[in-house]
C-alpha positions in Angstrom: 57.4 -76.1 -135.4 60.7 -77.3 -133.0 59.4 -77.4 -129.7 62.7 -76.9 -127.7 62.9 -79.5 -124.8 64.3 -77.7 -121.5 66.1 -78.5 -118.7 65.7 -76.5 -115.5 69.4 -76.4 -113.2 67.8 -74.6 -110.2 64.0 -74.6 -109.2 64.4 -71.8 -107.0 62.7 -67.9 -107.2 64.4 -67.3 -110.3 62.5 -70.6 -111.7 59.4 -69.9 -110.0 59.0 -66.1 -111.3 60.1 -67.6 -115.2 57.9 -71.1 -114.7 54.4 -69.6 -116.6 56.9 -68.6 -119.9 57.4 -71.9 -120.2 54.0 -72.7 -121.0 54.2 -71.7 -124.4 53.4 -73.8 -127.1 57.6 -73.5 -128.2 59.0 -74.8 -125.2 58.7 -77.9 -123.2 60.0 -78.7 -119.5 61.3 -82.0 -119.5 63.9 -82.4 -116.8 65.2 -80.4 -113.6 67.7 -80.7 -111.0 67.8 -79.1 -107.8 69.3 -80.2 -103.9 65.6 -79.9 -102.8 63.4 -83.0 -102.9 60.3 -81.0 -102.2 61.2 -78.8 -105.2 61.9 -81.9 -107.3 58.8 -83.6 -106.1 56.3 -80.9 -107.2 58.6 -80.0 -110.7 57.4 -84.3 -111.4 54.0 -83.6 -110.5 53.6 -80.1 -112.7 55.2 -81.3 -115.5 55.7 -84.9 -115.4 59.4 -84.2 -116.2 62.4 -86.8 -115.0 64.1 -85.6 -112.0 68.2 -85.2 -111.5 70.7 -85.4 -108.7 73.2 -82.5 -109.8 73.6 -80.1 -112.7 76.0 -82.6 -114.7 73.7 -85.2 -114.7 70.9 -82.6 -115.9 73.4 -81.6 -119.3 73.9 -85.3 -119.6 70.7 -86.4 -119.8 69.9 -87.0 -123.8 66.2 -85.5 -123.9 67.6 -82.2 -123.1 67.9 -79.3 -125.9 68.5 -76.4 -123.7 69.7 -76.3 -120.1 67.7 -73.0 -118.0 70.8 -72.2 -115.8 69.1 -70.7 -112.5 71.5 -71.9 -109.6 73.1 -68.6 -107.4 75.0 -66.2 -109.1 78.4 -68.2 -108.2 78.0 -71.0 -109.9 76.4 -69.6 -113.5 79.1 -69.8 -115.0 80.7 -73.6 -114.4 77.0 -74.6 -115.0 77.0 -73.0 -118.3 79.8 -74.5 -119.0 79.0 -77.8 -118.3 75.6 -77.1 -120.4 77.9 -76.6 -123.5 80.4 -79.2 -122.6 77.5 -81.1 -123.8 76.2 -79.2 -126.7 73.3 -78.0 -125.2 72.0 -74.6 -125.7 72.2 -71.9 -122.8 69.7 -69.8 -121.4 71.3 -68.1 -118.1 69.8 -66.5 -115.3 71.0 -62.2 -115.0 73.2 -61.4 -113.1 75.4 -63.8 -116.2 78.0 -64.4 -113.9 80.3 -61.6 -110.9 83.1 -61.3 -112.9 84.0 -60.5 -116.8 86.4 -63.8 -116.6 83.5 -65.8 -116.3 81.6 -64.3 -118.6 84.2 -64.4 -121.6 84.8 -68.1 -120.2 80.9 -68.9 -120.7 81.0 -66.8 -124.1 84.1 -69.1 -125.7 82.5 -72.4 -124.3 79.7 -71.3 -126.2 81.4 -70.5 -128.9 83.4 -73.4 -129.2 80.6 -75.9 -128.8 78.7 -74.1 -131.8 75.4 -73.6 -129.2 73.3 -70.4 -128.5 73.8 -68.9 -125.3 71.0 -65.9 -124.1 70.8 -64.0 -120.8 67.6 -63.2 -119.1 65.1 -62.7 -118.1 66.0 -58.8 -117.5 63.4 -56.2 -117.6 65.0 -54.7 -121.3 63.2 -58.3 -122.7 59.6 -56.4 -121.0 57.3 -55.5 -124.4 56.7 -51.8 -123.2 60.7 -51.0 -123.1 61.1 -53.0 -126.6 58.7 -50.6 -127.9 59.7 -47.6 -126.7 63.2 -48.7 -128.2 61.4 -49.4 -131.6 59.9 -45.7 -131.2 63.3 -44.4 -130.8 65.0 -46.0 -133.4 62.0 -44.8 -136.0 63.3 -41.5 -135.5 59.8 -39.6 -135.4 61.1 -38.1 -132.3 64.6 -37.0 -132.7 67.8 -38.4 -131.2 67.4 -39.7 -127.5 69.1 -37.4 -125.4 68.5 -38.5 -121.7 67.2 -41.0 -119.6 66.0 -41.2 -116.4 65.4 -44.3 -114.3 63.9 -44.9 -110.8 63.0 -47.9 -108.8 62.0 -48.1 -105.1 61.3 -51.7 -103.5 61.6 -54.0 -100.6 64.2 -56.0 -102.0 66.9 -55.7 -98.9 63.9 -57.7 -96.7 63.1 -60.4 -98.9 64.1 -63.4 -97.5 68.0 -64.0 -98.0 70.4 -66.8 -97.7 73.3 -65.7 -96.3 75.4 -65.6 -99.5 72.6 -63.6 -101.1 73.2 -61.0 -99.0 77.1 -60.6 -100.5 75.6 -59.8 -103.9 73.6 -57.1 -103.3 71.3 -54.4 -105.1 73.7 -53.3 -107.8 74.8 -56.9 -109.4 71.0 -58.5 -108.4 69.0 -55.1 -109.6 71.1 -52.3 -111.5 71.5 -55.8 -113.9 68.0 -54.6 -114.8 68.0 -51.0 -114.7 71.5 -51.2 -116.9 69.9 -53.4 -119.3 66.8 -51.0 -120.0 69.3 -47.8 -119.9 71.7 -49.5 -122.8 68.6 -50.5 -124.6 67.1 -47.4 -125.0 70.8 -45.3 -125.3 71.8 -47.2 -128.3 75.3 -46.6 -127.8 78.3 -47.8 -125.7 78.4 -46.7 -122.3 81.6 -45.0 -121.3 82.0 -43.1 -118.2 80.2 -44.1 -115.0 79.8 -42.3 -111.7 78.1 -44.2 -109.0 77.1 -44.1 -105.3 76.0 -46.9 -103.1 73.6 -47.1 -99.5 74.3 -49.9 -97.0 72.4 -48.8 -94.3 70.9 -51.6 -92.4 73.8 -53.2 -90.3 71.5 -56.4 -89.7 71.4 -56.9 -94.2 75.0 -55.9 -94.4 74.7 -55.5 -98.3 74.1 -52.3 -100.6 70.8 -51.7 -100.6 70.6 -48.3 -103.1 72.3 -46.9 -105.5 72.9 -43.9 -107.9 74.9 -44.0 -111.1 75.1 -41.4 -113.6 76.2 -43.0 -117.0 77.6 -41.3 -120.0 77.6 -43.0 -123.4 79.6 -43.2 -126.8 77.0 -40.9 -128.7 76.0 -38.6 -126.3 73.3 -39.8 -124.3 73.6 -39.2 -120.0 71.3 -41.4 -117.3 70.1 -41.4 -114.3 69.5 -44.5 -112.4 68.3 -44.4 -108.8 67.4 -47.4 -106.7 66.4 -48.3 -103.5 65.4 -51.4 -101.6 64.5 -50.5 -98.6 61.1 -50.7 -98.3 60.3 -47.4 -97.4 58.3 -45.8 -100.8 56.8 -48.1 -103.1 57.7 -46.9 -106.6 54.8 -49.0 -107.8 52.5 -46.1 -106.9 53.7 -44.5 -109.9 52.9 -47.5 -112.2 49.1 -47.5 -111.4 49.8 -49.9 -108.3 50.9 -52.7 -110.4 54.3 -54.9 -109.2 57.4 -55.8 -111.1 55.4 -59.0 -112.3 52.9 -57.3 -113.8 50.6 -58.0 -110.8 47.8 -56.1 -108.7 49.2 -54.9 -105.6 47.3 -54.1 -102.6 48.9 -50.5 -101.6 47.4 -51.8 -97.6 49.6 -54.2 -97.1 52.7 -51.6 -96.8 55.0 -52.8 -94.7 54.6 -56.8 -95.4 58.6 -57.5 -95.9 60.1 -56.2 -92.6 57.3 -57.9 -90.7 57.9 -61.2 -92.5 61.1 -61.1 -91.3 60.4 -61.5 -87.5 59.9 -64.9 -87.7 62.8 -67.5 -89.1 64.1 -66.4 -92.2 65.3 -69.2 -93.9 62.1 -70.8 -93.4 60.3 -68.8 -94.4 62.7 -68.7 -98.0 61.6 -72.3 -98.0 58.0 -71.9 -97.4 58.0 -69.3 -100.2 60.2 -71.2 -102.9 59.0 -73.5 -105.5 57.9 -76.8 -103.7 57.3 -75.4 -100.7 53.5 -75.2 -99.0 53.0 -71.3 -99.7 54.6 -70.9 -102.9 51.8 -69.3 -105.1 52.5 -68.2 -108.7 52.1 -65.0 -109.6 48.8 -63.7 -111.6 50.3 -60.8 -114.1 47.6 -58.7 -115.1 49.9 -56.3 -117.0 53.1 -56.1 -118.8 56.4 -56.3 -116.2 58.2 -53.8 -115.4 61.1 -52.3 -113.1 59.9 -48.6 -112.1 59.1 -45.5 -114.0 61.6 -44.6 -117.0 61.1 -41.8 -119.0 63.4 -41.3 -122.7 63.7 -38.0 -123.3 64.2 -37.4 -127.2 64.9 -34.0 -129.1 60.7 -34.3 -129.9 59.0 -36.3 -127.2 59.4 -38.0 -124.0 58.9 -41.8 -123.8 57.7 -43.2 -120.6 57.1 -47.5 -120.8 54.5 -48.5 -118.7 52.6 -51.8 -117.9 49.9 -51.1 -120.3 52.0 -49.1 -122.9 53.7 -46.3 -124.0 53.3 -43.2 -122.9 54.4 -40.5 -125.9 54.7 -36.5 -124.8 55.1 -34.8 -127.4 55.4 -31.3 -128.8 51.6 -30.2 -129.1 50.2 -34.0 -127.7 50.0 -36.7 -125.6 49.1 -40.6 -126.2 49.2 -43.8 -125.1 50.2 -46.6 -127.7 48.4 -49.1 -125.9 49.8 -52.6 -125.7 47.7 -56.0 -125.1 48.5 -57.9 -122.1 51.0 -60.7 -122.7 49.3 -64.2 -122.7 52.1 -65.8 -121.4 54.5 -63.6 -119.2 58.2 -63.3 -120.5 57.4 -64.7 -123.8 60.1 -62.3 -125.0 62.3 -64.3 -123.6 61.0 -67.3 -125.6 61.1 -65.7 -128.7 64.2 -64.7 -128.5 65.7 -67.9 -127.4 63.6 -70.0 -130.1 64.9 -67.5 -132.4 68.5 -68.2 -131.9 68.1 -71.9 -131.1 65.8 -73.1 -134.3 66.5 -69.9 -136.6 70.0 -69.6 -135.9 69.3 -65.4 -135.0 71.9 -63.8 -133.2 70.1 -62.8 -129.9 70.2 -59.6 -128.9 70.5 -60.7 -125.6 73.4 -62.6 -125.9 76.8 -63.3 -123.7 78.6 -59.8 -125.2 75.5 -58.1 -124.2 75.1 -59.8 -120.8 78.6 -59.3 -120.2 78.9 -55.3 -121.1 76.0 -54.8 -118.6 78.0 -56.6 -115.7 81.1 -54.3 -116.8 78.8 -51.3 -116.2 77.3 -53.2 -112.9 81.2 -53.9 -111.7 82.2 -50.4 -112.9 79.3 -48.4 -110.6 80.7 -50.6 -107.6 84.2 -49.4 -107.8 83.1 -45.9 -108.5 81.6 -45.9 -105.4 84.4 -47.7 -103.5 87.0 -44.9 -104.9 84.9 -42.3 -105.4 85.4 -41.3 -108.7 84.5 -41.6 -112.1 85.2 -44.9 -114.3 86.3 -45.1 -117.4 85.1 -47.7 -119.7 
C-alpha cells in the first residue's frame, strides 16, 4: 500500500479540526509550514515532521507527495498553485477559493501539472449524508423531490481575526450546507433566491442566511442558517456537535462570554500550539444540522448515528458504526485519486459550482432578486 506523504501549509483550526484523519494508516504528516513557531514547535513534537519557513519552501521540499492547503481563504488559491507548480498533489481547505477566477486558475494548474486536486473537508464527505445519497440513487424510494436544511450555531462569536470577519457565514458555512444540498439533489442547481442577517454591529459580517435553490431536474431547498448563538440546533441531533462530539447543553452561552476578554488571544490560546488547544473526542459521525430528503416514498433524515428512513407504512434507522478515524472520507477519497488515479468526486469543478451557488446567494441578497445560474 502507498502511504501518501503530506505536507501541512497552515496549522491553524482548519488543521487542528482535520489533524486525527491523518492518523490513518494511508497517510503520513511529514512536513508543515506556518508564521507560528509555537504551532511549528508542537507539529515537530506530534509528528516528528521537518518544519518550513513559508508555503514555497513547504512545495519545494522533495519528501512531500501532497501539499494540505489550509492558509485563509485569500491565499488558497496562489498556494495551490504553487503546490502544483511543483507536481504535488492538492488537497484544499472549503471555502476553495472567493472567486470562480481562482478557482478555474487552481483547476488548469492542476490540470496542467497532471496532479489530483480535492476540496474538503465539507460536511457532503460525512458517512450519514453519503449514505442517504446511496439510498437515493437506489431508487427504493422514488425521485427526491425536496430538501430541507437547518443549522443554528455560535459561529459569529468564535474567535475572529479581523479579516475572518469579511468572509462571513455564507462563503465559511452555506460552503457546507451547499455541498450536502447538491449531493443529495443530483442535479445542477439553477435559480437561487437568498437573504442574509448582519445583525451584530460589533461582528460586522453576515451572520444568517436563507436561500431557496431550484435545480435542473426539479428538486427545490431550503437552507437556513444562523450563527448567532441564540438556539443550538445540536438539540435536535441528540446533543451531539458538528464534530461528532458530546456536548454539554449547560454550558449555553460559552461563545459570547469568551469573548469578554482579548480576542485574539484567546484565538491563539485555542489554536494548534497554543496551551489550551485540546483535540476534539468524536463520539459520533459529523454533521452540520438536521437535513431531511424528502422522496416520492420516504423521507431521509442523516444523523450522527445513521439514517433515519420514514417511509410509507415504517420507520427505521440504518444504523452506521462510528468512524475510527474522523473524516476518513476525506482520505479515501484523496488516496483514491492520488494512487488509483479515481476522479474524485470532490474535485475543483465540484468545489467550484458550490462557490458559484455560495457567490450567487450573496448577490441575491444584495439585489434582491432571484439569480440565474
Amino acid at each position: 500500500m502507498k502511504k501518501l506523504r503530506i505536507g501541512v501549509a497552515g496549522l491553524g483550526r482548519a488543521f487542528a479540526v482535520m489533524a486525527p484523519a491523518f492518523r490513518d494508516p494511508r497517510v503520513e504528516l511529514v512536513a508543515a509550514a506556518d508564521p507560528r513557531r509555537e504551532a511549528l514547535e508542537k507539529f515537530r513534537q506530534d509528528y516528528g515532521g521537518r518544519v518550513h519557513g513559508s508555503v514555497e519552501e513547504l512545495c519545494a521540499d522533495p519528501q512531500v507527495d501532497v501539499v494540505y492547503v489550509a492558509t485563509p481563504h485569500q491565499v488558497h488559491a496562489s498556494h495551490a498553485q504553487a503546490a502544483c507548480s511543483r507536481k504535488k498533489h492538492v488537497l484544499v481547505e472549503k471555502p476553495m477559493a472567493l472567486s470562480l477566477q481562482d478557482c478555474r486558475a487552481m483547476i488548469d494548474a492542476a490540470r496542467a501539472a497532471g496532479v489530483a486536486l480535492v476540496v474538503g473537508h465539507s460536511h457532503s464527505f460525512d458517512t450519514p449524508i453519503l449514505h442517504a445519497s446511496k439510498l437515493i440513487q437506489s431508487g427504493a424510494f422514488g425521485a427526491v423531490r425536496m430538501i430541507t436544511a437547518l443549522d443554528f450555531t455560535d459561529f459569529v462569536y468564535r474567535p475572529r481575526r479581523a479579516e475572518e470577519l469579511v468572509t462571513g457565514a455564507v462563503y465559511n458555512q452555506a460552503a457546507h450546507q451547499v455541498d450536502i444540498v447538491r449531493l443529495l439533489a443530483g442535479g445542477k442547481a439553477r435559480r437561487v433566491r437568498a437573504f442574509t442577517g448582519n445583525w451584530d454591529p460589533a461582528r460586522p459580517t453576515e451572520g444568517a442566511y436563507s436561500c431557496l435553490l431550484d435545480f435542473d431536474n426539479g428538486v427545490f431547498a431550503t437552507l437556513v442558517y444562523s450563527g448567532y448563538a441564540h438556539f443550538d440546533s445540536d438539540e435536535l441531533m441528540g446533543w451531539i456537535g458538528e464534530m461528532g462530539q458530546s456536548k454539554d447543553p449547560s454550558a449555553y452561552g460559552a461563545a459570547r462570554r469568551a469573548l469578554r476578554g482579548d480576542e485574539l488571544a484567546l484565538k491563539k490560546a485555542r489554536n494548534y500550539g497554543g496551551p489550551e488547544f485540546r483535540e476534539t473526542r468524536p463520539v459520533a459521525h459529523q454533521h452540520f444540522g438536521p437535513v431531511v430528503a424528502s422522496c416520492e416514498r420516504a423521507d431521509l433524515r442523516p444523523l450522527p448515528t445513521g439514517v433515519m428512513v420514514y417511509g410509507d407504512g415504517e420507520q427505521r434507522l440504518d444504523a452506521l458504526p462510528p468512524p475510527g478515524v474522523p473524516r476518513v472520507e476525506v482520505i479515501d477519497e484523496l488516496h483514491a485519486a492520488v494512487v488509483e488515479g479515481r476522479p474524485p468526486l470532490h474535485s475543483g469543478e465540484w468545489a467550484m459550482a458550490t462557490l458559484q451557488v455560495c457567490l450567487a446567494m450573496l448577490e441575491s441578497s444584495r439585489q434582491e432578486r432571484e439569480i440565474l445560474l
